[in-house]
N, C-alpha and C positions, 0 to 999 in steps of 0.2 A: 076560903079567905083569899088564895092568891087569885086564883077566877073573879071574887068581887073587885076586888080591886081594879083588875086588868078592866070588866068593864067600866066602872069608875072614870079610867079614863079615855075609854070609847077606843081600845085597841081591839084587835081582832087575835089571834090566836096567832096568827103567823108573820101580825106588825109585829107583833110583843116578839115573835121568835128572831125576827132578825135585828130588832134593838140589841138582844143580849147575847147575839151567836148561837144559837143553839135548832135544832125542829121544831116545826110545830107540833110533832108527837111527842116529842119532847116535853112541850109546853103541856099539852094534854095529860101527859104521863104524872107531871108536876103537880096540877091542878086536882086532879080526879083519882090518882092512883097515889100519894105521895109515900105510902111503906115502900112502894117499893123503887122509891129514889135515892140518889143517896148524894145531892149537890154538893159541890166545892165551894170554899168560903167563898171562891174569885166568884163563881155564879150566884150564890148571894147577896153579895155586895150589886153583881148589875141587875140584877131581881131587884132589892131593895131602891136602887137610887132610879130604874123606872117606876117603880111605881110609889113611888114620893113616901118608904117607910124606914125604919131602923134596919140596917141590920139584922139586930137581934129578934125582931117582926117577924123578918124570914126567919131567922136561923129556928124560933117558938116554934113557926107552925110544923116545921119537919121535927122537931121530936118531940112533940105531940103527939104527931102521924106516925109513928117509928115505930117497926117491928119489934115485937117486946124480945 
């Protein structure tokens, strides 16, 4: 979901990473791996408001993904 998005709006992996502060492995790590993330609301929020969703968008898809 966050990967569609990000192309959506034709960012690359490491535009997307320095919009919100963070790596690009990071980003990678976020998209593809998200058990084993564990983001802070601050970084959901700049998650959320680049890629034009709620909040709560981001906050679903990580615990969804979440380590049981």
């Amino acid at each position: 979901m966050l990967k569609k998005k990000r192309v959506e709006k034709n960012l690359t992996e490491l535009e997307f990473a320095k919009r919100i502060g963070i790596s690009k492995s990071y980003v990678s790590k976020l998209e593809n791996h998200p058990t084993e993330c564990n983001p802070t609301i601050n970084l959901i929020i700049k998650i959320s408001k680049e890629l034009d969703v709620t909040p709560f968008f981001v906050f679903k898809f990580f615990i969804k993904n979440r380590k049981r």
